[in-house]
Structure formats: C-alpha cells, structure tokens
C-alpha positions as CSV (number, residue, x, y, z in Angstrom):
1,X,-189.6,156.7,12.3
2,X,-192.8,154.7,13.9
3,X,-190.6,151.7,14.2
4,X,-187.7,153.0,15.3
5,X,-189.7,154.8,18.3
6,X,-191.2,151.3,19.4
7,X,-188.2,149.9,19.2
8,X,-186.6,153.0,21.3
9,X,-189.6,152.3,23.4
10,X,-189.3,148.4,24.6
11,X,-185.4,148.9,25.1
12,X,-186.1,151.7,27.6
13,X,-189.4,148.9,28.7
14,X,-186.4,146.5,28.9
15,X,-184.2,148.4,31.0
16,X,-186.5,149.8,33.2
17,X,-187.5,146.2,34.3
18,X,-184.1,145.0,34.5
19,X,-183.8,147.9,36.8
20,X,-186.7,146.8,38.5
21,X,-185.7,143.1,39.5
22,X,-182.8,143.9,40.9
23,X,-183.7,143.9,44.7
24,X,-181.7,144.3,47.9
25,X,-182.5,142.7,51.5
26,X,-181.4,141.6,54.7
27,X,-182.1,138.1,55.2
28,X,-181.8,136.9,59.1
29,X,-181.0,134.0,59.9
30,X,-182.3,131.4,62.8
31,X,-179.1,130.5,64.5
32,X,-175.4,130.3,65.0
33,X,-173.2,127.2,64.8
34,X,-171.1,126.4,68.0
35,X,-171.8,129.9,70.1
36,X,-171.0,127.8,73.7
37,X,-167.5,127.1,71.9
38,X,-166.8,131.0,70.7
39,X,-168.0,132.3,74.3
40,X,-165.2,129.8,75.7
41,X,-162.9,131.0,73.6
42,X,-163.3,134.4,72.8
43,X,-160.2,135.3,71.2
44,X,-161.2,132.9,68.4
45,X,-163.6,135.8,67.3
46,X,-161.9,139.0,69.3
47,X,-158.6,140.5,70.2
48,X,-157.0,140.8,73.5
49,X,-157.4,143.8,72.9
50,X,-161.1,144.0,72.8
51,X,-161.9,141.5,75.6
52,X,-159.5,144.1,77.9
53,X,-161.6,146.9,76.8
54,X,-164.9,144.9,77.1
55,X,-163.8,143.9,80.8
56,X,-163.1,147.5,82.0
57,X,-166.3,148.6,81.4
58,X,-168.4,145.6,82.0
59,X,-169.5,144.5,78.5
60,X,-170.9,141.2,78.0
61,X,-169.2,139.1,75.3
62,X,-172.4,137.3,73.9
63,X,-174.0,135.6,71.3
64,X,-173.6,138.5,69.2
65,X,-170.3,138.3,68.8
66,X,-170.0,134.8,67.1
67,X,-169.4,134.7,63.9
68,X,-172.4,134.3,60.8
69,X,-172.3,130.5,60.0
70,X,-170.0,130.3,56.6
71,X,-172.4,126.9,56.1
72,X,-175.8,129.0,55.7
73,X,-174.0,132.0,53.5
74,X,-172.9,129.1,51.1
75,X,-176.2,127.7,50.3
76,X,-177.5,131.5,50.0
77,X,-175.1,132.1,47.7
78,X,-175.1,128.4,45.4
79,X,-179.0,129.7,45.4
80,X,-180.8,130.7,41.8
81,X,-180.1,134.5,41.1
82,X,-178.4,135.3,45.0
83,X,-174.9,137.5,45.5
84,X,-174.5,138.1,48.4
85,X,-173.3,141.1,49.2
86,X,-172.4,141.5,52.7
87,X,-172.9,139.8,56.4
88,X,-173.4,141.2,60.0
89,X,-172.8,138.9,63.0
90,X,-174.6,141.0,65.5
91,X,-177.9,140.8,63.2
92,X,-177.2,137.1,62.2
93,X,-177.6,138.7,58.7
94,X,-176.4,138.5,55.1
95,X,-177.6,141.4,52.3
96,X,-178.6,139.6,49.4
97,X,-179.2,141.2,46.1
98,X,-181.4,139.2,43.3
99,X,-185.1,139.3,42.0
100,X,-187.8,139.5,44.4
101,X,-189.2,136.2,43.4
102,X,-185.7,134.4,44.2
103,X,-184.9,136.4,47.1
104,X,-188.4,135.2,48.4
105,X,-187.7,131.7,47.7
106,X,-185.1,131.7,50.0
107,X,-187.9,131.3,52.6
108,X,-187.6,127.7,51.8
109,X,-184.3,127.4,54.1
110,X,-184.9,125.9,57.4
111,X,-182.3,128.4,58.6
112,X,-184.3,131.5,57.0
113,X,-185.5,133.5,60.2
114,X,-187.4,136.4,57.9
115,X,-186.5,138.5,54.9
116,X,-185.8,142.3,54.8
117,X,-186.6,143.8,51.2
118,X,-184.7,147.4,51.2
119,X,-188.0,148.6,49.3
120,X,-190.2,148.4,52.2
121,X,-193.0,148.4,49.8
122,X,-192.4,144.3,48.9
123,X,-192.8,143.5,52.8
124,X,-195.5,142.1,53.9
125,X,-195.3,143.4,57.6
126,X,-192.7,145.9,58.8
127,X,-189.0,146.3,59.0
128,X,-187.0,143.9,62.2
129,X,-186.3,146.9,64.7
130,X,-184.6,145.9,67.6
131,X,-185.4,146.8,71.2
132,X,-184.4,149.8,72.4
133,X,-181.2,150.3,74.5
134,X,-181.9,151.5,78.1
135,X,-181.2,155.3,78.4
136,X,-178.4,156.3,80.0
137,X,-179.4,159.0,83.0
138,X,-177.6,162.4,81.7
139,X,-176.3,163.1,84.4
140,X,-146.6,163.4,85.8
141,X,-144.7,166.3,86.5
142,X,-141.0,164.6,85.4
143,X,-142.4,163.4,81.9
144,X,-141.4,165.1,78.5
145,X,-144.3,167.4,77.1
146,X,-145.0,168.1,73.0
147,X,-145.5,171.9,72.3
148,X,-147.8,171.9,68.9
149,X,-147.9,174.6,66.2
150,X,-151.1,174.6,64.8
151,X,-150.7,176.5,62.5
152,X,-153.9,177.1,60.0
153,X,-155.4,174.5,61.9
154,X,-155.5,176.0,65.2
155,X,-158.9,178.1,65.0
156,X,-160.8,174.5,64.7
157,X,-158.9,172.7,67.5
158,X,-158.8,175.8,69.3
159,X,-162.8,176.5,69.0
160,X,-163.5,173.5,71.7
161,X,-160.2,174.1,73.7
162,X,-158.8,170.8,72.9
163,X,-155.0,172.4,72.2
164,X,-155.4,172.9,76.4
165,X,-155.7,168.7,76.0
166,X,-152.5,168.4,74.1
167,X,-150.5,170.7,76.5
168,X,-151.8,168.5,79.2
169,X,-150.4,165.7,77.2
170,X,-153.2,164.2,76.2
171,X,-152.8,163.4,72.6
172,X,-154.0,160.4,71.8
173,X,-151.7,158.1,73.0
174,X,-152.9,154.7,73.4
175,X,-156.3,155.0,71.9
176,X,-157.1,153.5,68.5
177,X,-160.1,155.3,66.0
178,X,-161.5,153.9,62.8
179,X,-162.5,156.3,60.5
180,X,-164.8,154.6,58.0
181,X,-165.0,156.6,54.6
182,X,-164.7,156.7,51.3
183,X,-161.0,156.8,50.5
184,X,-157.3,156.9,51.6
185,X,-155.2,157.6,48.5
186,X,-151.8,159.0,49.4
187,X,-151.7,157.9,53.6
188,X,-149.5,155.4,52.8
189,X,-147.0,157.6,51.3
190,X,-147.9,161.7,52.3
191,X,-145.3,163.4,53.9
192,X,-148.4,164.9,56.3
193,X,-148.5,161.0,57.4
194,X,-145.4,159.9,58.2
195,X,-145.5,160.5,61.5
196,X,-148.5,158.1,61.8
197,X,-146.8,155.7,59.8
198,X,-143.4,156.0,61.2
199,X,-144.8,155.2,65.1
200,X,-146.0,152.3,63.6
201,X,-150.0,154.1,64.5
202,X,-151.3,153.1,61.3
203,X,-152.6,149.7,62.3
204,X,-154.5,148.4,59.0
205,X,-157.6,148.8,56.8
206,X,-159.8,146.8,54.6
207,X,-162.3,148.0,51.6
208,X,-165.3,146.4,52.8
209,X,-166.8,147.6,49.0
210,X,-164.0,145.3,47.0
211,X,-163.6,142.7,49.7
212,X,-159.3,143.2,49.7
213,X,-156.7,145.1,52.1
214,X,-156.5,147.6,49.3
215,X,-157.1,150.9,51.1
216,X,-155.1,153.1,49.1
217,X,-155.3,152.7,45.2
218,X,-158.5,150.9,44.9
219,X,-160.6,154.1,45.5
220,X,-159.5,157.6,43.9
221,X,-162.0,159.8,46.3
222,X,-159.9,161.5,48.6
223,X,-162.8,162.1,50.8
224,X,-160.9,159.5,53.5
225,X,-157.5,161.2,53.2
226,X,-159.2,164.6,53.9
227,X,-161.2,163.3,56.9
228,X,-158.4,161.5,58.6
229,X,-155.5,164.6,58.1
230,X,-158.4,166.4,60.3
231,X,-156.9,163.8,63.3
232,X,-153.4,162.7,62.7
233,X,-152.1,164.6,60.1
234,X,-148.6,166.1,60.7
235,X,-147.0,169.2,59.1
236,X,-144.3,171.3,61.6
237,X,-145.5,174.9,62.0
238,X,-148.4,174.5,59.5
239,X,-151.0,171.8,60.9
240,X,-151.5,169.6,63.3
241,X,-154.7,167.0,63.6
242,X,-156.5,166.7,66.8
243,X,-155.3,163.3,68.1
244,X,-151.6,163.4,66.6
245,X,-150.4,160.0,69.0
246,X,-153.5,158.1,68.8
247,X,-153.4,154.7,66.6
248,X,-155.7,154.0,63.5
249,X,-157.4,151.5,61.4
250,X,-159.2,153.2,58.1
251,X,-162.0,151.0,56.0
252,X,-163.7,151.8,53.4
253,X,-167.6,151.2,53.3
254,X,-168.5,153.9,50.4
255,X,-169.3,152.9,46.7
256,X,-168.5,156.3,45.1
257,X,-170.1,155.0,42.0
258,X,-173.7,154.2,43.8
259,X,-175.3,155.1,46.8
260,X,-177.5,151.4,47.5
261,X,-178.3,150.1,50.9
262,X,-175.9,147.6,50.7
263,X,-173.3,150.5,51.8
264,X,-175.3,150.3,55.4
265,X,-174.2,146.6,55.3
266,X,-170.9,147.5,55.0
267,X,-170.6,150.0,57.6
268,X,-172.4,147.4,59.9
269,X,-169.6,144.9,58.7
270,X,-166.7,147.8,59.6
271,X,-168.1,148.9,62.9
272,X,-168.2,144.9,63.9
273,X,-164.5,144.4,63.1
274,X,-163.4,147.9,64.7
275,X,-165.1,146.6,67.7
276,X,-163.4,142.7,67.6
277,X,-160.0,144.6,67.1
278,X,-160.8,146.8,70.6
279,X,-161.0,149.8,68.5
280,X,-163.0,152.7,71.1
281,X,-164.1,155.2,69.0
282,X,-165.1,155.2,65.6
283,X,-165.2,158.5,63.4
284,X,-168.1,158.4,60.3
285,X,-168.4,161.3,57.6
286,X,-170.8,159.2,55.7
287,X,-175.0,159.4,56.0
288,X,-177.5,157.8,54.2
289,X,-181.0,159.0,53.5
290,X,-181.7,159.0,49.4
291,X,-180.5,156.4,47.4
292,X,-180.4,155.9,43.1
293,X,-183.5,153.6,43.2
294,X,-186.0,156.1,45.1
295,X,-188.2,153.3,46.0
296,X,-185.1,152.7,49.0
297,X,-185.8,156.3,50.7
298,X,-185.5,156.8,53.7
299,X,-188.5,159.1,54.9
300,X,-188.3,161.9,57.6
301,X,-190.5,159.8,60.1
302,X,-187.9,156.8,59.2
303,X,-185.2,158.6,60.4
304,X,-186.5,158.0,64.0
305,X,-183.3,156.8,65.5
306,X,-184.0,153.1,65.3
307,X,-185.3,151.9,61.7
308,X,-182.4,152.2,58.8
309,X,-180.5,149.4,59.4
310,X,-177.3,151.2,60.0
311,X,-179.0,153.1,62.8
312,X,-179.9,149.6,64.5
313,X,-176.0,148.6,63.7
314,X,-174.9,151.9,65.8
315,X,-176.8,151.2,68.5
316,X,-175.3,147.9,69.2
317,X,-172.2,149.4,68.9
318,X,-172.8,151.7,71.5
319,X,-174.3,148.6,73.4
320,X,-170.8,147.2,73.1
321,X,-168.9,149.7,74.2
322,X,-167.7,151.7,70.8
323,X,-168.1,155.7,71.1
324,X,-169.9,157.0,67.3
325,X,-169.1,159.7,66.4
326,X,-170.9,160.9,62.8
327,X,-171.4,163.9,60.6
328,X,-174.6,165.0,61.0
329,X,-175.2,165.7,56.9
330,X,-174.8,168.5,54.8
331,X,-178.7,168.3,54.0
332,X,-179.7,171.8,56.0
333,X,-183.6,171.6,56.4
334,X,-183.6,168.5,55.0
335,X,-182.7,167.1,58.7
336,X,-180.3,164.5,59.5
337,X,-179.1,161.2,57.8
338,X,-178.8,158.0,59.4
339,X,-177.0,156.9,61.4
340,X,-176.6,160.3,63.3
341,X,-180.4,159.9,63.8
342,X,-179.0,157.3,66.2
343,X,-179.5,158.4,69.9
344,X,-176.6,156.5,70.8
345,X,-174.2,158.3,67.9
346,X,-172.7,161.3,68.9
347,X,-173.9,163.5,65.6
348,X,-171.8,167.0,65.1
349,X,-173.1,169.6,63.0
350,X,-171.0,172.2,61.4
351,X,-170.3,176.2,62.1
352,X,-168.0,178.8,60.8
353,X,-165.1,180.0,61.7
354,X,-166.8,182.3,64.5
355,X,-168.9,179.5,65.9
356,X,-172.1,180.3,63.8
357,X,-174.7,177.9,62.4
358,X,-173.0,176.7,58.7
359,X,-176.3,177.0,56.5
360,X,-175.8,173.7,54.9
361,X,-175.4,171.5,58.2
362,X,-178.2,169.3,58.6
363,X,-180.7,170.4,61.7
364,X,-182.5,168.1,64.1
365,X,-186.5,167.3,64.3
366,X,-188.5,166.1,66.5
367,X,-188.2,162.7,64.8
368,X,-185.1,161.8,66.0
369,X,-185.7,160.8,69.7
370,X,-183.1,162.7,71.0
371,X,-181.6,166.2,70.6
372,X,-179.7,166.1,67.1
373,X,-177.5,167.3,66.6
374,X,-175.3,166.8,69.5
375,X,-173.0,169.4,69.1
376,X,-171.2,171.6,66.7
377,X,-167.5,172.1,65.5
378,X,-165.9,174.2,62.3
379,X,-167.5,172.5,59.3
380,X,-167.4,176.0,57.2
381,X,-163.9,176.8,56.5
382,X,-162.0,173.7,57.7
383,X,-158.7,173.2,56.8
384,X,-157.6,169.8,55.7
385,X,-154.8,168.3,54.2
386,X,-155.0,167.4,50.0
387,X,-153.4,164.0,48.3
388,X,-150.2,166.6,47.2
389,X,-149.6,167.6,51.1
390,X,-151.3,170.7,50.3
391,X,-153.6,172.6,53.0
392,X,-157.3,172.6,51.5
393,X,-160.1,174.9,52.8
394,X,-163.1,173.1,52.1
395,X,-166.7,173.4,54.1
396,X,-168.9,170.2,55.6
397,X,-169.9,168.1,58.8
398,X,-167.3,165.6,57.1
399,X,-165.2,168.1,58.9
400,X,-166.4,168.8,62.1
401,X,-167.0,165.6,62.9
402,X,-163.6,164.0,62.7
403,X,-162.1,167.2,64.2
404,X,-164.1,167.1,67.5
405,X,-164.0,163.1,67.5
406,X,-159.6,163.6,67.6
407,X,-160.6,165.9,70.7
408,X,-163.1,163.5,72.3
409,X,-160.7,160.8,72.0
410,X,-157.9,163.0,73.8
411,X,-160.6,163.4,76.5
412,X,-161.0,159.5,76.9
413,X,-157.4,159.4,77.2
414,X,-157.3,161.3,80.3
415,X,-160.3,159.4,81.9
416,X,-160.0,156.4,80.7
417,X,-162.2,154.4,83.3
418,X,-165.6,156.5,81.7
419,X,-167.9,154.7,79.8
420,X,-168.7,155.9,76.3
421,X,-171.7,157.1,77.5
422,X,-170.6,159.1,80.2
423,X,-167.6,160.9,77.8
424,X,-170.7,161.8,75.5
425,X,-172.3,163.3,78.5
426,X,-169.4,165.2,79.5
427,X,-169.2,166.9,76.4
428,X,-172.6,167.8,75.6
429,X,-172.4,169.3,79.5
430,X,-169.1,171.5,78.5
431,X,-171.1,172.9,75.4
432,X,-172.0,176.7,75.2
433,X,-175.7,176.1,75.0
434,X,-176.2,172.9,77.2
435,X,-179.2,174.4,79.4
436,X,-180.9,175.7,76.1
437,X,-180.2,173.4,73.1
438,X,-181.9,174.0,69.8
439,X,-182.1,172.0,66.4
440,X,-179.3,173.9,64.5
441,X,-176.3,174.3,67.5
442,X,-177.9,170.7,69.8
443,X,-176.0,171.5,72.8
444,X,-173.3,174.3,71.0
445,X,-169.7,174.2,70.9
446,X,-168.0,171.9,73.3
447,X,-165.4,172.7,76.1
448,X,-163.2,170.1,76.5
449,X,-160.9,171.8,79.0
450,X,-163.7,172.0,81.1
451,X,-165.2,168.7,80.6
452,X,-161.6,167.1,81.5
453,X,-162.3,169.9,84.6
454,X,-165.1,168.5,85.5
455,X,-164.8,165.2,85.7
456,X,-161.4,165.7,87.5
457,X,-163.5,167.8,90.1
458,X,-165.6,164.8,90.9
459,X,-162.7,162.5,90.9
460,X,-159.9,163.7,92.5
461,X,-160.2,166.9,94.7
462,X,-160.0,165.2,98.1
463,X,-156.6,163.9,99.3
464,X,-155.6,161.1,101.5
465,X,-154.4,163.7,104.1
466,X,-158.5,165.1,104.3
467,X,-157.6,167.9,101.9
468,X,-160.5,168.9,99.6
469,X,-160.1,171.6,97.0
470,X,-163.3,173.2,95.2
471,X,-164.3,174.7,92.9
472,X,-162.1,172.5,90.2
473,X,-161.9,174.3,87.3
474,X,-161.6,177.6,89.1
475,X,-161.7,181.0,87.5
476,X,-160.3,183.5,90.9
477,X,-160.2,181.5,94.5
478,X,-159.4,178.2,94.6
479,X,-160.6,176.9,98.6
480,X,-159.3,174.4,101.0
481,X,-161.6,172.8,103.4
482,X,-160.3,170.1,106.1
483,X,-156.8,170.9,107.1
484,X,-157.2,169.4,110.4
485,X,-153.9,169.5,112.3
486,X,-151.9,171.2,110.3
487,X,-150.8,174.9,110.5
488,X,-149.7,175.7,107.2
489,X,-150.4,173.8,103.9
490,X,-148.2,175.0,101.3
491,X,-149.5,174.9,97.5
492,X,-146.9,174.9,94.6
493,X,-148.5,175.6,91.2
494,X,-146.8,174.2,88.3
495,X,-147.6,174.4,84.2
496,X,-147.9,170.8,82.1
497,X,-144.3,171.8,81.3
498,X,-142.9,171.2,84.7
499,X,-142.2,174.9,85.5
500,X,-143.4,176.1,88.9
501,X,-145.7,179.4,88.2
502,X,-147.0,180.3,91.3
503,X,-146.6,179.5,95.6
504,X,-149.3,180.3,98.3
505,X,-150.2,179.1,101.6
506,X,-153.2,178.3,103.4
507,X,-154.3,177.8,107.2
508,X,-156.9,177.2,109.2
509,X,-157.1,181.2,109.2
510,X,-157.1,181.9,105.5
511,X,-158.4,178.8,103.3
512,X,-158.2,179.8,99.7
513,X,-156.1,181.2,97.5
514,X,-156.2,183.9,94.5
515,X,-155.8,182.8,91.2
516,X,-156.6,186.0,89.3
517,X,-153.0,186.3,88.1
518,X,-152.7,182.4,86.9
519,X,-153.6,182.3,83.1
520,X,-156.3,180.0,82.1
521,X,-155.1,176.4,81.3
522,X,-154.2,173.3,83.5
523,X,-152.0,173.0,86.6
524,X,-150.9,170.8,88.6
525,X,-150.9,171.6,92.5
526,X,-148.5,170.4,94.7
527,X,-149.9,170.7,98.3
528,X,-147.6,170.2,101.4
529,X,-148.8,169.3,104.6
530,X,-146.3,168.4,107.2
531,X,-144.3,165.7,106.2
532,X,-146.6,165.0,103.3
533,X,-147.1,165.6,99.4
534,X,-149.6,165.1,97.1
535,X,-150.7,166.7,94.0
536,X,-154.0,166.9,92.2
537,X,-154.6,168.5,88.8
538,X,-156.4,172.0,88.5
539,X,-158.2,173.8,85.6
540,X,-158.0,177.5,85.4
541,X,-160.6,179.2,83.6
C-alpha cells in the first residue's frame, strides 16, 4: 500500500509539473519587413472595402496594418520547445506557448522587442499597455417597404424601438457584422438562414481555434448559431432578427474544451481581419476573466479597461474605425469581463422581459474607467433560434448583446457619415436613465427611434427654401420658423409606406402644427412653398 501511494504520489508530482511548464506569452516583435511598400499599396493587406470605409471617416492606414513578418514567426517556431499559437499585426505579436526557460531564450533574437508571460508572476516588470486613446467629447417615398412579423421575437426588438427602424427601412442593408463566437453548426443549411444565405449575405468565416474555413462542423457548441439567429435569423410570422438585410462574416475564436489566453489572441487575430475586410461592427458574446490555470487570472483591478490583452486589441479597433459591441458577462457581482471593460467597447448588460436588472448580468465598478455597462437589452428570457429551427428561450448577455448590436447597426445605416464613436454616443443619449446611470442598468434601455430622431434633428431640419422645423422628434406641435415670402406653406405627412396620413398649413400667422392625432413612429414631411418641394424626415413620439 506504502509503495503504491509513492508511486500514486510522483505521477500526480509528474503531472503537476508538466502542468506547470507549459507557459503562454506574447512575444513582440522589433519591426516589420517592407511597411513603405504595404502603405503604397494597401490593398495588398486590405479590401476596397476597408480603405472606402477608412477614408470616410478619416482613418489612417498605418504601420499597423502591415502584416507580422512570416520570416520572424518561422525562426520562433523552428525554436526548441515553441508552437506558436497565434499572431496579431497591430501588436507586431505572436502567442507562443512552451516552457518558461525556452520561451525566455527567445530573447536571443535580434528581432525579440520583449516577452509577455500570460502568468504575470514570471515577468520581471509589468505587462506592454498601450497609450490610451484620446476620449471622445460625449457630446424615399416611391421605394418598396418590408412589413416584419416578429412574432416571439418582438418584445426584445421592440424594448429599444428598433422595429420603428425596420419600418423606416432600415434593416441592415449594406452593412457587414462579424459575430465572433464559439460556433455555427446548422447556418449553412437552417431553414431560419436561408434568407441570409440565399441574398448571398453570408460572406465567409474562418475558425481561428483549428486554423481552416470550417465554421460549421468543426465545433458542435451552438452558442454561435444561437447568437447570430438573434440578428439575421428568418422565420415568417414567428421571428425575425434585428438586422435581417445586413451582410455577415462569423469566426470562431472560442476553444470550448479550454479557456487559455491564447483565446484573446484569437479574437485579436478575428477583429484584425473583420477590420481588413471593411467589416463596421463587430458583435462578441465571449468574456474572459478566469482561466483553467489560475495563475492567468485576471484580477478586478486588472480589469481596468486597458491591461488584458484583448482589451488593448479593442481599443485599437475602435482606433480604426470598428464599432464593439460585447456582452458584458453573466458574472453578477463578480463585475465585468474583458474586453467589455474596454472604454471603447460598447458592453450591454441584460434585463427581463419588463426591462429589469437580470440578476446574473455582470455590473460595472469603479475599475473600469468608464460607466460599464453601457446599456441594457433582454438577456432574461431571449428568444433564439435552436440547430433544429426550433425557437429556444434561454437567458444571458450572449443575448442582449447581439440583439441591440442588429439595432445599432440599423441605426448606422441611416447615418451613415457618423463615426463609431458618435453612434455609441447617440445611443447611450436615447437610453432611459442617461442623466442618472448606475452600475447594474449603465445608461438603461436604449431608444433608437429617438436616437435616429435626434441626429436627424441636428442634420436636416432646415431647408434650402429657409424652412426650419423644431422640435424633431416631436410629441404634439411641430413649429415652422422662417417662411419669409411665402403666404402659405403646405405640409403633407406621409407613413414609411408611402400613404399620406395627414395635411396642414402654416403662415406667417399660425406657424406650427398639431400632431396629437399622428401616432408615434416616423414620417416623412412634404412641405410646399410656392413653386417648391422638399421633404425632411420627422419622428413622432
């Protein structure tokens, strides 16, 4: 018995040490090879796509952007003990994994900038963090319209008023999402996604965890599927996702069988190719803050907005233009997982049905360096659709998060000159609790009928003929200022079907009119004055 408990002993001694070598970290490199001859050239490294969405809102294309040199990340890997395991271009990175004594020799390279161990505890001085990102100041009549039946689905699109988005035809149409996940079994053959497949909106994946195009087979978690039927899937008179016309990639970044840093490697990896495809926003149901080998915890005070190395990843995403949208977690008290700790990542936390606080979503601290989480949408009771077509009611920020994110990219659609920034803004400003946010709600449950409201009040509520209209969205008078010369300005009110609901007149003698008949939703206004029309758009609260 003696023996065979030693024995039992220096096996478990053995395994525990095995355990124990194995290491993860970031190693940075010193350089690129040829970045004068990428910048030339950028579609050697990006799509038209990208550059054209880089240009409208000002973006640099920089060093960044060029590729890691293939030269250096073969003589990593022909290295004693090295895999690696994953590279990011905008760190000039590769994750390594091997004992600490090789992984240190690989300070021997000329090209070896510094080495990140994932177990901060083997550093000898403190985790890269990069500098922090300036913050930004918060601050059709004759076309064919789609009339959507919800079905179970319509409490949670409902909740923010993004169905009022979809009858103003904003659905999507000519934005592209990735949703980074787990897995997509079934999307390439679902009847709830043949109407993404069959526009020809399902624009590709990778598996960033097996390194091959295999997106639906390789994984068996369903996770993916469940998150992205929240957006696009399809199902007449029973459900419809919250950006039905917009255009997809899905990647998977999540090793169901472990939860090891190197998953933040490969959501660093996804979020670079979204943005070199010219992808603009990116949905993530994924957060990291515990991992198998405890000595890679993330603390609370780590989860400060700009130390995990997916956190740093986000914020250069936001830096290039991408809008983040993540879960905030399902930890409760437990606070928030990165990368929602991000400032720069839009974090949604979860409520019920009747728009109160879901006890499991994760709540904000004082850590974070701004208010977290953002905002909330159904998490408790969301209805998804299940690998057999079948609704599922099933609870989590996985949830919220890609329902609001179908609605916030229905919002970009209609303004599509805003920065990501200023679309965040815009949101958090519609919310229900904006001027009093707290840890559990952030900012509350958005609006995005008035945030499109909003923004179309700044924009577009003075004419060419001197016309001004205020206040845009309007709940009962609606007032004209500057008619100037003309007698009589007549003011057609029509639906987003086309159908003319209402007429009124206005002079120099009577400048408003009375809405309290009009239902609430969005109009257009037809104003005629003189020999002139012109129309503007008008929210009705």
């Amino acid at each position: 018995m003696k023996k065979i408990t030693i024995l039992c002993l220096v096996l478990l001694s053995s395994i525990f040490n095995l355990f124990a070598q194995a290491e993860d970290a970031w190693v940075y490199l010193a350089d690129k090879d040829n970045v004068s001859g990428y910048l030339n050239a950028p579609l050697t490294m990006l799509t038209q796509k990208a550059i054209d969405r880089k240009n409208l809102h000002n973006i640099a294309i920089d060093a960044r952007d060029v590729p890691v040199d293939e030269t250096y990340i073969a003589q990593l890997k022909s290295s004693t003990g090295i895999t690696v395991l994953a590279k990011s271009k905008w760190f000039n990175a590769v994750h390594v994994r091997g004992t600490q004594a090789n992984i240190q020799s690989l300070e021997s390279f000329s090209f070896v900038n510094t080495i990140d161990f994932a177990n901060d505890n083997l550093n000898s001085k403190n985790p890269i963090k990069e500098t922090k990102i300036t913050k930004v100041p918060h601050s059709k009549l004759e076309k064919t319209f789609t009339t959507f039946d919800y079905g179970l689905a319509a409490n949670q699109i409902e909740m923010f008023n993004g169905d009022a988005l979809h009858v103003a035809d904003y659905t999507g149409t000519g934005m592209t999402v990735a949703v980074i996940d787990a897995g997509f079994p079934g999307v390439n053959t679902m009847a709830s996604f043949k109407r993404l497949r069959d526009s020809g909106n399902l624009l590709g994946g990778y598996n960033f965890v097996k390194r091959d195009s295999d997106v639906f087979t390789s994984s068996s978690d369903s996770h993916g599927t469940w998150v992205l039927s929240t957006m696009v899937g399809f199902n007449q008179n029973e459900f419809v996702g919250t950006a039905p016309d917009a255009s997809y990639y899905i990647f998977i970044t999540e090793d169901v069988d472990n939860e090891n840093p190197v998953e933040e490697s490969y959501w660093v990896e996804a979020v670079e190719r979204a943005d070199s495809l010219g992808v603009n926003i990116v949905n993530t149901s994924l957060g990291y803050m515990n991992f198998d080998n405890p000595n890679y915890n993330y603390s609370r005070a780590d989860l400060d907005g700009n130390t995990a190395f997916i956190t740093r990843g986000a914020n250069i995403a936001f830096e290039k233009g991408l809008l983040l949208v993540n879960s905030s977690g399902n930890s409760g008290g437990q606070g928030v997982g990165a990368p929602a700790d991000a400032e720069f990542v839009f974090s949604v936390g979860a409520v019920d049905e009747a728009g109160n606080y879901a006890s499991f979503s994760s709540v904000g601290s004082n850590f974070q360096p701004s208010q977290k989480p953002d905002v909330v949408a159904q998490g408790q009771s969301s209805v998804v659709i299940d690998t057999d077509d079948n609704l599922l009611v099933i609870n989590g920020t996985s949830f919220s998060s890609p329902i609001l994110a179908g609605g916030i990219t229905c919002l970009w659609q209609a303004l599509p000159n805003k920065t990501n920034a200023e679309i965040m803004q815009l949101v958090r400003e519609s919310s229900s609790q904006y001027t009093n946010p707290d840890f559990l709600l952030g900012y509350g449950i958005p609006n995005l009928e008035l945030a499109l409201g909003s923004a179309l009040s700044l924009n577009a509520n003075t004419l060419s003929t001197g016309l001004s209209f205020y206040p845009n969205p309007s709940t009962d008078q609606l007032f004209v200022k500057g008619i100037f010369g003309a007698d009589l300005v007549l003011l057609s009110l029509y639906d987003m079907l086309g159908k003319e609901v209402a007429s009124f007149s206005v002079s120099n003698n009577k400048n408003f009119i009375n809405l309290s008949s009009v239902s609430k939703g969005v109009y257009v206004i037809k104003a005629k004055t003189n020999n002139e029309v012109e129309t503007f758009k008008l929210i009705k609260e």
